[in-house]
C-alpha positions as CSV (number, residue, x, y, z in Angstrom):
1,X,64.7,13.1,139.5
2,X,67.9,11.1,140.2
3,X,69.9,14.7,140.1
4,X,67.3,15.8,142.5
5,X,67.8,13.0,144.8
6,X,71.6,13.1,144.8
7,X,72.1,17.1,145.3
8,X,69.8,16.3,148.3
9,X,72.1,13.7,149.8
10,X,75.5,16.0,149.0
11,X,73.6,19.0,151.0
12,X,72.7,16.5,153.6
13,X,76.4,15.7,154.4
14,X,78.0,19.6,154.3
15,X,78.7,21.2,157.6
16,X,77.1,24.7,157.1
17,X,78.0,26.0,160.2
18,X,81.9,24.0,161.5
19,X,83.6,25.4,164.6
20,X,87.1,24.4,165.6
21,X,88.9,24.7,168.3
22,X,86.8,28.2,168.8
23,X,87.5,30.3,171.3
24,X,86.7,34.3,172.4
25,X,88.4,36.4,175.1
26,X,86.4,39.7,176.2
27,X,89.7,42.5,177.1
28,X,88.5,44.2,180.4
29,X,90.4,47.5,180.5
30,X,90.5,49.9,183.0
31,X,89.8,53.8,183.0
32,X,93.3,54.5,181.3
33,X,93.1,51.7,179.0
34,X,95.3,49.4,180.2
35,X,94.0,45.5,180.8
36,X,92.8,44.6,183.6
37,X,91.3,41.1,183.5
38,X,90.7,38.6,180.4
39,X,87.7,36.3,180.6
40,X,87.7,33.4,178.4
41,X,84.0,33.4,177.1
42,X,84.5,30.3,174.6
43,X,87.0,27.6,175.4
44,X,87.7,25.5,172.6
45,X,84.7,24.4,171.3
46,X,84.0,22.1,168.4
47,X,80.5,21.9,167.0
48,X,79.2,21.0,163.8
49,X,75.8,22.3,161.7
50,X,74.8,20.5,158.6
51,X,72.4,22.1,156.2
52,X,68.8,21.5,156.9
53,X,69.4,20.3,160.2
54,X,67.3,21.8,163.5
55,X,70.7,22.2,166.7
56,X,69.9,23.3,169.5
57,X,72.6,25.1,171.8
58,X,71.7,24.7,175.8
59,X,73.3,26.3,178.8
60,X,73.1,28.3,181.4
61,X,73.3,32.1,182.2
62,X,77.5,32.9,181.4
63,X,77.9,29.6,179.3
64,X,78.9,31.2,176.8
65,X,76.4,29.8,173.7
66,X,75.2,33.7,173.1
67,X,78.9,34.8,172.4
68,X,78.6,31.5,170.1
69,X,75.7,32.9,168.7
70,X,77.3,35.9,167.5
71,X,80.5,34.4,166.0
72,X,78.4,32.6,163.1
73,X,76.5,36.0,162.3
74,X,80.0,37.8,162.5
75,X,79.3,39.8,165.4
76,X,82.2,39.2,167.0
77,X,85.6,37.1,165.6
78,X,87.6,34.9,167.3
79,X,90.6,35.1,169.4
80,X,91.4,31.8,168.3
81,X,90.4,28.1,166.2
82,X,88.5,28.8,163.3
83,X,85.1,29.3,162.6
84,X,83.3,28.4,158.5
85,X,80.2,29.6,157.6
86,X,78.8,28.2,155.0
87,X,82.7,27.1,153.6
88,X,83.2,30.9,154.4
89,X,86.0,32.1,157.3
90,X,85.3,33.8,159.7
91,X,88.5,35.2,160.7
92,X,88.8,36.9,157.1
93,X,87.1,40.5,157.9
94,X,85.8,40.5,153.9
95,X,83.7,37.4,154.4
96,X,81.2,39.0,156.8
97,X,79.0,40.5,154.7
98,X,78.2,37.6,153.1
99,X,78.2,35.6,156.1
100,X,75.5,38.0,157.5
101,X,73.7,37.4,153.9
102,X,74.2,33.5,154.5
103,X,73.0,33.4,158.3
104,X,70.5,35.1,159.5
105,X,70.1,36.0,163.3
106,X,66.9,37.1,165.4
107,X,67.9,38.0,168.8
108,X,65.4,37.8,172.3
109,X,63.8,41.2,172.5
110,X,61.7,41.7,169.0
111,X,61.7,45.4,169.5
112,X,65.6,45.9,169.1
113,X,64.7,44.7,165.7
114,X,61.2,46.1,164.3
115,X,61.9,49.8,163.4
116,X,59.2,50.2,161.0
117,X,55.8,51.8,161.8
118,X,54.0,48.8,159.5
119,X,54.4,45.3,159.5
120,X,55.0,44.5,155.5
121,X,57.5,47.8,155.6
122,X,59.5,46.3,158.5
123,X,60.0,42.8,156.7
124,X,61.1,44.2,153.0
125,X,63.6,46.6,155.4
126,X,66.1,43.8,154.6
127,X,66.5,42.7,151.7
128,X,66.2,46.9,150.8
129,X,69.1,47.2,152.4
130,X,71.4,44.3,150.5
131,X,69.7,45.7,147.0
132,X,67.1,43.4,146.0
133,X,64.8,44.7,143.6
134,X,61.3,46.3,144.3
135,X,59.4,43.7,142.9
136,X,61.0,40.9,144.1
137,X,61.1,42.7,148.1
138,X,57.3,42.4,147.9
139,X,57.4,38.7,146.5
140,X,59.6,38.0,149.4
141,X,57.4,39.9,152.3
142,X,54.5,37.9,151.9
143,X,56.6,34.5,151.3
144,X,58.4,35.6,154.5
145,X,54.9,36.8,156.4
146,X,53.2,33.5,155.0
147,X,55.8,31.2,156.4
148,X,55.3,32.5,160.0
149,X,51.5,33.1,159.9
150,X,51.1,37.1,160.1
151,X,50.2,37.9,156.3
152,X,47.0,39.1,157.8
153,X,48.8,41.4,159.8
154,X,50.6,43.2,156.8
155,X,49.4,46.2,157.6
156,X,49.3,46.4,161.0
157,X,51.4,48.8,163.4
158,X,53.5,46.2,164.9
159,X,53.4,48.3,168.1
160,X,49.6,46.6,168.5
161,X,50.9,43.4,168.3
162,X,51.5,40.3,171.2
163,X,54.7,39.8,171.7
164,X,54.6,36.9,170.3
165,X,53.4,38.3,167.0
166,X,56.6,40.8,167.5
167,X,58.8,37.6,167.6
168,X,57.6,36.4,164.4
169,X,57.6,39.5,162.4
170,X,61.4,39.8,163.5
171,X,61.7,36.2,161.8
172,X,59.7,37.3,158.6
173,X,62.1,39.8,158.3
174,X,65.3,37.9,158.6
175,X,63.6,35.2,156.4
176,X,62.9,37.8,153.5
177,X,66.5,38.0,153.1
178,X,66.9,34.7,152.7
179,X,69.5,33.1,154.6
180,X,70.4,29.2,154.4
181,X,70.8,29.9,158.0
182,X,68.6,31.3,161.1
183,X,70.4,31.7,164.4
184,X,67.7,32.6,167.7
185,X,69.3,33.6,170.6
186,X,66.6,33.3,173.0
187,X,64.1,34.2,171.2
188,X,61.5,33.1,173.6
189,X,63.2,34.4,177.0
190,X,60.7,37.8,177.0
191,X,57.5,36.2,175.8
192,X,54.4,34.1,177.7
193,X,54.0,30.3,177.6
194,X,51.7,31.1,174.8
195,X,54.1,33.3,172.9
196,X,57.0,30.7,173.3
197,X,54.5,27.9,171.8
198,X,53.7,29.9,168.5
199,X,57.0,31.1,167.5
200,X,58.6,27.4,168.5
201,X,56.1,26.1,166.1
202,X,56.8,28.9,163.7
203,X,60.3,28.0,163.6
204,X,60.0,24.4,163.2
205,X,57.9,25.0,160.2
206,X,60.7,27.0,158.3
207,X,63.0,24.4,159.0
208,X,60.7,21.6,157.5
209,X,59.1,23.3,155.1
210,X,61.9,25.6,153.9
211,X,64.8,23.1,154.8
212,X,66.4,25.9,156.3
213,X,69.2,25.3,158.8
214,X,68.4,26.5,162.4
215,X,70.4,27.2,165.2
216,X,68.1,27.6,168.6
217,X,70.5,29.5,171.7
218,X,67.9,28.7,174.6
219,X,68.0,27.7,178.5
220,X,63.8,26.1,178.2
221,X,64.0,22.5,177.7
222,X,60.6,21.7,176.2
223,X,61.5,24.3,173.2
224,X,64.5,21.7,172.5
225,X,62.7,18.4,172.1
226,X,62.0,18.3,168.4
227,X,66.1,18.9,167.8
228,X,68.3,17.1,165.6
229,X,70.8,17.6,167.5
230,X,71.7,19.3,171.3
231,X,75.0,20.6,172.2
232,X,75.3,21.6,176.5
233,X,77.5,24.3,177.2
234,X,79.1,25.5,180.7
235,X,81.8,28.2,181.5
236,X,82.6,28.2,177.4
237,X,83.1,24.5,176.9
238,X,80.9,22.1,175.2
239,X,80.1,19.3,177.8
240,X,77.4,17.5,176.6
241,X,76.4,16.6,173.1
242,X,74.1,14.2,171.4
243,X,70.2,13.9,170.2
244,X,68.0,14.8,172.7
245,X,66.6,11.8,174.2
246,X,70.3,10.6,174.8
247,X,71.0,14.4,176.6
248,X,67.7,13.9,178.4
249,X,68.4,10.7,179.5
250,X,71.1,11.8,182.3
251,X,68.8,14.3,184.2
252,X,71.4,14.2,187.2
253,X,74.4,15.2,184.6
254,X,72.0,17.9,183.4
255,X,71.0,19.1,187.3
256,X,75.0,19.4,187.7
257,X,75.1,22.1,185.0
258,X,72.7,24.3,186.9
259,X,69.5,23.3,183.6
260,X,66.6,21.3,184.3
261,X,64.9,19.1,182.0
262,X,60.9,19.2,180.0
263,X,58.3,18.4,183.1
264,X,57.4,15.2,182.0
265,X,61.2,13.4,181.5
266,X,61.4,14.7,185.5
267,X,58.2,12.6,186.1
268,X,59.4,9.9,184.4
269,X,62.7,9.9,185.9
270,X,61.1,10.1,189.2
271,X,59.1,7.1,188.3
272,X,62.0,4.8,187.8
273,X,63.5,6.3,190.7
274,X,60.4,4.6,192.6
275,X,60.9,1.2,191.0
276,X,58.1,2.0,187.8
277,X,59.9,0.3,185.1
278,X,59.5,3.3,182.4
279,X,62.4,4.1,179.5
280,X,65.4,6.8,180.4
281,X,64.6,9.4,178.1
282,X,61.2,9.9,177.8
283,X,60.3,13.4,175.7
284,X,56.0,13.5,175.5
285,X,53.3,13.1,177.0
286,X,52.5,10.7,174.7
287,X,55.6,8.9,175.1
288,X,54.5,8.6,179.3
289,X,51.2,7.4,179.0
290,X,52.2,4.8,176.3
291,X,55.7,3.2,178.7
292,X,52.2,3.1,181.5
293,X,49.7,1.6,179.6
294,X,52.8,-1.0,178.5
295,X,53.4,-1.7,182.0
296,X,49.3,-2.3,183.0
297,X,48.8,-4.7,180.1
298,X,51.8,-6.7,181.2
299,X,51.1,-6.6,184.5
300,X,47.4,-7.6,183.7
């Protein structure tokens, strides 16, 4: 149990994911090849991941956190700084298969990445293709379908399904090949309230349940409440970083960056603004009518 305990700890304190200095330059070229601009897409950015932790990555349109995104699946390598994935490089062109293998990445639209014409099919496509056995690609479906609630749906044509249903099949299938790692670059942007709710929930699940490590690219506050840890970009720089109620805390710093913040820390905030004496910060519902009642029973 003690060996247990300890591993635990040691895991607790690696940096799966550790960015230095990154930075990524897109080439614009004209017709006849020759450059014609260089836009600087990441600026050197630090930011740090450790295993089992939930980070979410914040900014808006042309911040440059998708082009983040990409770097830790090893979509794209960078111009400069250096980039380890779990203790692998990124620079070094023969580390990205198995930094694909090590983190796994579900993008916005679900469609780009169902191809099957049945749900169970679609999910064991995967870990097919990196040469898991038969047996065990059917033991990891339905862990994977389990783990984000569409086992029922096994057999379904995912054609027929919401899309938030979609969303959590592409999940399943990046699960089944099981990475330490999920990165989501908005993987709510094209779905309804509704949609956004169940695969947030879905995701937190993995990360408590599984202890995997996930990365969340999104521009809607309330899906970034339950973070670890928040990191604010703007034109490719980290500018703010820090648990969420300390980010949430300095709604006019968050305003300047063109990104709003969850409903009910703008009520609050516009509550102290008008003399209520309520806590910066404030993430729930729960949280809102609690700092209230507080204030009634001392006023009473």
């Amino acid at each position: 149990m003690n060996i247990d305990v300890n591993t635990n700890i040691n895991n607790i304190n690696i940096n799966i994911i550790e960015a230095k200095n990154l930075s990524h330059e897109y080439i614009v070229r004209d017709e006849e090849g020759n450059v014609e601009n260089i836009v600087t897409a990441i600026d050197n950015v630090d930011i740090s991941v450790k295993k089992g932790h939930f980070i979410s990555i914040l900014g808006h349109n042309g911040s440059g956190k998708s082009t983040f995104a990409k770097h830790i699946n090893a979509l794209l390598y960078p111009s400069g700084g250096t980039l380890f994935v779990n203790q692998m490089d990124a620079n070094d062109k023969s580390n990205t298969l198995d930094i694909r293998k090590s983190a796994g990445m579900v993008f916005q639209n679900p469609d780009n990445q169902i191809i099957a014409s049945v749900v169970e099919e679609d999910v064991g496509f995967g870990p097919e293709n990196i040469g898991v056995p038969t047996d065990e690609i059917w033991e990891r479906v339905e862990k994977s379908l389990r783990s984000v609630g569409m086992w029922e749906y096994r057999k379904h044509s995912p054609n027929k399904l919401s899309g938030g249903q979609k969303q959590r099949v592409a999940i399943a299938g990046v699960m089944a090949m099981e990475p330490e790692c999920i990165v989501l670059d908005e993987p709510t942007a094209m779905l309804d309230p509704n949609g956004r709710k169940e695969v947030i929930r879905a995701i937190h699940e993995l990360n408590k349940k599984k202890n995997v490590t996930v990365i969340l690219i999104t521009h809607y506050m309330e899906e970034v409440v339950g973070s670890d840890y928040v990191y604010v970009m703007d034109s490719g720089k980290v500018v703010m970083e820090g648990e969420p109620r300390d980010i949430f805390s300095k709604v006019e710093e968050l305003k300047s960056y063109r990104l709003d913040v969850p409903q009910i820390t703008l009520v609050a905030d516009e509550l102290k603004k008008a003399g209520v004496n309520v806590p910066d910060g404030v993430l729930t519902r729960e949280e809102l009518v609690e700092a209230l009642r507080g204030i009634r029973a001392t006023e009473v």
